[in-house]
C-alpha positions as CSV (number, residue, x, y, z in Angstrom):
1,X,124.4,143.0,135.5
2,X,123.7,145.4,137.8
3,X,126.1,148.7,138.1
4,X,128.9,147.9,140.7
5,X,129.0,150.8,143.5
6,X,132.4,152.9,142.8
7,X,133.9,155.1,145.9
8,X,136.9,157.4,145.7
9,X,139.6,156.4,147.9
10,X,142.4,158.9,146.8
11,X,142.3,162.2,145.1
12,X,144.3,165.1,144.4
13,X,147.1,162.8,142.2
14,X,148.6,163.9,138.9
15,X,148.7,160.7,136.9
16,X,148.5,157.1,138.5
17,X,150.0,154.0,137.1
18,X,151.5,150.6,138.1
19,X,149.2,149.8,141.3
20,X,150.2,147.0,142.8
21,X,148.6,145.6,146.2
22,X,151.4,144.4,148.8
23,X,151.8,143.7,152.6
24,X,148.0,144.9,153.3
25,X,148.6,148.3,151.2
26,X,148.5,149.5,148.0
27,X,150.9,150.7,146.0
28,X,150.9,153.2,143.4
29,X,153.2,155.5,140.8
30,X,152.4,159.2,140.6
31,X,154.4,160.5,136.9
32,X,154.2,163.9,137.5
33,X,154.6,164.4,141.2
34,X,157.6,162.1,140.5
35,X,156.7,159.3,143.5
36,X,155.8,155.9,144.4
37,X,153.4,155.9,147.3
38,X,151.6,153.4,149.2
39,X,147.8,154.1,149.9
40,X,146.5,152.6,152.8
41,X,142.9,151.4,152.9
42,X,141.6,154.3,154.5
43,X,143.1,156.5,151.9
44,X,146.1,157.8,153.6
45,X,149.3,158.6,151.5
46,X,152.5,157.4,152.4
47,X,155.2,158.5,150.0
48,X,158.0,155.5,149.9
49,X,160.7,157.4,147.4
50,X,160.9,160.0,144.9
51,X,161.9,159.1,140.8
52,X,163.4,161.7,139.4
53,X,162.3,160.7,136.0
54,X,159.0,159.5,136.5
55,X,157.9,156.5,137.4
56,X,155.6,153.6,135.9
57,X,155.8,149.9,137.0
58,X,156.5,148.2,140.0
59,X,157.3,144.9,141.2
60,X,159.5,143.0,144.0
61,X,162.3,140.8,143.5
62,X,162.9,137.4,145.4
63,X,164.6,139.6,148.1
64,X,162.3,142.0,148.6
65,X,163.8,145.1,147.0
66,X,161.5,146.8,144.8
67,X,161.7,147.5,141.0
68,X,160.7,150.7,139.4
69,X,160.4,151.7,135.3
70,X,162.4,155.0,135.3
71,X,160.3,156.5,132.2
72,X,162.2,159.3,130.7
73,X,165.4,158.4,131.3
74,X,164.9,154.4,130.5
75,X,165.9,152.9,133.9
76,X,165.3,150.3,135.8
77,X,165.8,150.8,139.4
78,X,165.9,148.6,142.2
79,X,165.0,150.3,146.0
80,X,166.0,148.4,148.7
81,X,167.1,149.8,152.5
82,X,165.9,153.4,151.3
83,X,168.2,153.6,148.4
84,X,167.5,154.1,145.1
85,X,169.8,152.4,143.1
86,X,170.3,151.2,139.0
87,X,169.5,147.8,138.2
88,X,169.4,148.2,134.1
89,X,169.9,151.1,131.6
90,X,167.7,150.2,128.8
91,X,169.2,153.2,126.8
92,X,169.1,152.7,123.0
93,X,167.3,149.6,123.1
94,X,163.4,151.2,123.3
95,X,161.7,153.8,121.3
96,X,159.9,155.9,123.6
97,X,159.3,156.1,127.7
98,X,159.9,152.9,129.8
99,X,156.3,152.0,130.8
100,X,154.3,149.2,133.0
101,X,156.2,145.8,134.3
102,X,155.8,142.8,136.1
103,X,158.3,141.1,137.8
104,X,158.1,137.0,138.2
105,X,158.4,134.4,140.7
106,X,162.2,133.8,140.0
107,X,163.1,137.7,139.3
108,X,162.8,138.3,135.9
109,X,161.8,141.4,135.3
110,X,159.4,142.2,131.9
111,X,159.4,145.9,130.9
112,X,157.2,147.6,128.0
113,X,157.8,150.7,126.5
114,X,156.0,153.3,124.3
115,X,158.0,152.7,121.6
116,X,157.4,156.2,119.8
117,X,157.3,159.7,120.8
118,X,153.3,160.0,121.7
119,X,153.8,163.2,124.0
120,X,155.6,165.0,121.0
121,X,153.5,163.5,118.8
122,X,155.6,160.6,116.7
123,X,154.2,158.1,114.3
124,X,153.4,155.1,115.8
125,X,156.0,152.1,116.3
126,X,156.7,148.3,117.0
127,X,158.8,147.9,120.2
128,X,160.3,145.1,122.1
129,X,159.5,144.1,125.7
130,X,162.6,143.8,127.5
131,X,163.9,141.4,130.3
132,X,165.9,142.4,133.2
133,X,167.3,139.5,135.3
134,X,168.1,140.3,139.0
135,X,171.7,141.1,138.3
136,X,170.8,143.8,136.3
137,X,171.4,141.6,133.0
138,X,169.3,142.8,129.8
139,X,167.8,140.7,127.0
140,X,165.0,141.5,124.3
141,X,162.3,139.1,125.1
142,X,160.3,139.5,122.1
143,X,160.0,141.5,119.4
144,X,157.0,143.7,117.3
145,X,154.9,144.8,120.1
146,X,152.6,147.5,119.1
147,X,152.9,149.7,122.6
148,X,153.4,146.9,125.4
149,X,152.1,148.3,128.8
150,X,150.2,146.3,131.1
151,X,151.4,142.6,131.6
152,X,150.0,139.6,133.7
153,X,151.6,135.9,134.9
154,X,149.4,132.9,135.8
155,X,149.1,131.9,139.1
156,X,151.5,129.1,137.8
157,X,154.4,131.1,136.3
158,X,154.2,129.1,132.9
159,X,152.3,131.6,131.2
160,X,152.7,135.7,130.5
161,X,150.4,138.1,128.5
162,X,151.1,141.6,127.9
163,X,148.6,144.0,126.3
164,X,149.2,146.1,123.4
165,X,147.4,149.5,123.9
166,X,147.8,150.5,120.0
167,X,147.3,146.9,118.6
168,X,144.0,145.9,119.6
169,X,144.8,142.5,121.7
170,X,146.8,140.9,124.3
171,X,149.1,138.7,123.7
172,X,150.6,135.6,125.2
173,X,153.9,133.6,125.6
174,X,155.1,130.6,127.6
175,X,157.2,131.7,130.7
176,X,160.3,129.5,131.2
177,X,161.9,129.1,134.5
178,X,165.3,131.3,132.6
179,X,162.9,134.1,132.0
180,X,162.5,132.8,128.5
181,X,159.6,133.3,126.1
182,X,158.0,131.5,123.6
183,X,155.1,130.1,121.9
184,X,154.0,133.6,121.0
185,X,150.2,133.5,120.4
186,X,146.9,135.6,120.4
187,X,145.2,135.9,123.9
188,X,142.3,138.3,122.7
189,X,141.8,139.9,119.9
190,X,139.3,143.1,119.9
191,X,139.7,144.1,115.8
192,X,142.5,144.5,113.4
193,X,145.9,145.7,113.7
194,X,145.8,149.3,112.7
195,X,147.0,150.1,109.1
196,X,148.2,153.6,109.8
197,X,151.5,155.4,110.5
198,X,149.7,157.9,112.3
199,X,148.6,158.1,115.9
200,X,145.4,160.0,115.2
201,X,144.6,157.6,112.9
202,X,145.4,154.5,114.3
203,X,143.9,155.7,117.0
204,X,140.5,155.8,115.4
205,X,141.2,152.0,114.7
206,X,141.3,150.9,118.2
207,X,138.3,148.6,119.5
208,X,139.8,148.4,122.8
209,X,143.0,149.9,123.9
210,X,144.6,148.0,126.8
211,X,146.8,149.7,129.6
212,X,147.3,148.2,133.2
213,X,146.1,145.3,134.2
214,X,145.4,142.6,136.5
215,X,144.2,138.8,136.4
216,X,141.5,137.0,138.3
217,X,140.9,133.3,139.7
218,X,138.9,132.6,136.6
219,X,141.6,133.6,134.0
220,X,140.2,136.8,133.0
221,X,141.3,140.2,132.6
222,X,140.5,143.2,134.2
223,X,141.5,146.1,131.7
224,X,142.3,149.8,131.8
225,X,140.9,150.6,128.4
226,X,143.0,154.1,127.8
227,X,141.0,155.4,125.2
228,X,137.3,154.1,126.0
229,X,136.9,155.9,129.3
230,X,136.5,152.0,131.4
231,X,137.8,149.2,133.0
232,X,136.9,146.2,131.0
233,X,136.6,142.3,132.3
234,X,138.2,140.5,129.3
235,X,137.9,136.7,128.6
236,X,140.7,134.7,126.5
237,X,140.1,135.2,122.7
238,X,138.9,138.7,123.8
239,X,135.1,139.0,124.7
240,X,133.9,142.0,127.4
241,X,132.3,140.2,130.0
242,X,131.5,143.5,132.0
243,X,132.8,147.0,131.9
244,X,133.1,149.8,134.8
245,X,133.2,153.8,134.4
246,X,134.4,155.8,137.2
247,X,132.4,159.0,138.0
248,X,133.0,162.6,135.9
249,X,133.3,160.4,133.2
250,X,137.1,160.2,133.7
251,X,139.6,157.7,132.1
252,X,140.8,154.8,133.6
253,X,144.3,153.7,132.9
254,X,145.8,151.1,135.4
255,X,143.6,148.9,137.8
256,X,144.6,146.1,140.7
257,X,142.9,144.0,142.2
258,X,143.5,143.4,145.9
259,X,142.5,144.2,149.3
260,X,142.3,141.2,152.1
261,X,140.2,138.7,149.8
262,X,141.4,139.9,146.6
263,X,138.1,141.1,145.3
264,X,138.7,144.7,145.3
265,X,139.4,146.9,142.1
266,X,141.5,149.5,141.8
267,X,140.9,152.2,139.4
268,X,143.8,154.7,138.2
269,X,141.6,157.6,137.0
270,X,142.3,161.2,135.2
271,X,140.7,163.7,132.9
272,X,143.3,162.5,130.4
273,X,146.7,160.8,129.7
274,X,148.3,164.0,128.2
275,X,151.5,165.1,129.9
276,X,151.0,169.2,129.1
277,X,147.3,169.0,130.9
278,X,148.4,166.3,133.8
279,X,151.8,167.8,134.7
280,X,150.9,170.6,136.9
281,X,147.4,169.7,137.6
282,X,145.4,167.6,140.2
283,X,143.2,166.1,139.4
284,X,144.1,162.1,139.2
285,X,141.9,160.2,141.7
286,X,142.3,156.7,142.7
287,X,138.8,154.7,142.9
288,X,137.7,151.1,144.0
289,X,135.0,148.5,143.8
290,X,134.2,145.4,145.0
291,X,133.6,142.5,142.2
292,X,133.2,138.7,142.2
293,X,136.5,136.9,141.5
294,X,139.4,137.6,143.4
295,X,143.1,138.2,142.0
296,X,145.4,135.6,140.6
297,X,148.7,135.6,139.8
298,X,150.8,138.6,139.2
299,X,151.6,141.6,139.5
């Protein structure tokens, strides 16, 4: 296949996360400049509010107000009219920073987390993926998730898969209408489940490391792959149909498609995903491409 032709649309960013496409824009979380921003087509920055506490995922309830993963302090907040407001303190109930979400058709809000320290260097740890309902109610969804992050729905609600970056798979449950989930099953599978309490380690284990994410019209996913440098195209049971580097052999962490038919690919890029280099620097650039099956489903 030949190489698909990648452009910058957005540089000068810290680190990018959670883009979401939305009302002929995109949408994007900066960490370390501490804002959610929409990017119009032509590249021009709009910045919609400032997290205190760095924000991750985004998504839109049935009424429109937007949701927003609060990392550091592990909040879920709601923005609606220009306020910023707190829809769920998930204190005490995750391990590490509040990460990547999707929102569904009915409100339910599906939040990861990192489940260990990974910027102060902790061991490695199962954590839960957490529901928020609209009224700000909070229930564990499911258990033993090895680093959940980037999650998708099918285009007919019945279905969510969420990504583990340090378990080497996605995997999937069925969505109930309550936000419920069950029927927990492998989605793909890229090798073992790493064996080690250590990060460096277990990090060596790691075939294929998922982060953000985002599902086409022919039930793949198109995967961030944090610690492969690429955007990978996965099918179910986990084969790499086609992979995409971005230029100065950056990483790639979070990716969207979107744009009028769908078919364009977002590309969260950076030298790195290490909070002491990416906190004061510049260096994050937002790319995109064109490829051959449009979006599905959500985010």
């Amino acid at each position: 296949m030949a190489e698909r032709d990648v452009t910058a649309l957005f540089e000068g960013g810290a680190f990018f996360e959670g883009p979401r496409w939305r009302d002929g824009t995109w949408w994007v979380s900066d960490f370390y400049r501490q804002t959610v921003s929409r990017i119009a087509p032509d590249g021009t920055e709009t910045v919609v509010v400032e997290v205190e506490h760095q924000p991750s995922g985004l998504g839109w309830l049935p009424d429109g107000s937007m949701v927003i993963s609060s990392m550091k302090d592990h909040k879920v907040l709601r923005y609606a009219d220009g306020a910023l407001s707190t829809l769920a303190d998930l204190s005490g109930m995750v391990g590490g920073h509040l990460n990547d979400l999707v929102t569904d058709a009915n409100g339910h809000t599906f939040v990861g987390n990192f489940g260990f320290d990974l910027m102060g260097g902790g061991d490695p740890a199962p954590a839960p993926l957490i529901r928020v309902d609209p009224d700000g109610a909070v229930t564990v969804a499911a258990e033993d998730l090895y680093f959940p992050n980037g999650t998708v729905i099918t285009p007919d609600g019945s279905t969510l898969i969420v990504g583990e970056t340090m378990g080497n798979r996605y995997t999937a449950f069925d969505l109930g209408a309550d936000g419920s989930l069950t029927n927990r099953r492998p989605w793909a599978v890229f090798g073992e489940l790493p064996t080690t309490s250590s990060f460096a380690e277990g990090v060596a284990q790691i075939k294929v490391s998922p982060d953000g994410c985002t599902l086409d019209a022919e039930g793949h996913i198109w995967a961030a792959d944090a610690l492969g440098n690429r955007c990978v195209r996965v099918a179910p049971g986990g084969g790499i149909v086609e992979e995409i580097r971005v230029p100065g052999g950056l990483g790639v962490y979070a990716c969207q498609l979107g744009g009028d038919d769908g078919t364009t690919l977002l590309l969260c890029s950076a030298p790195d995903f290490f909070e002491h280099n990416r906190v004061a620097a510049r260096e994050a650039v937002l790319f995109t491409t064109t490829v051959d099956v449009p979006h599905a489903g959500l985010p």
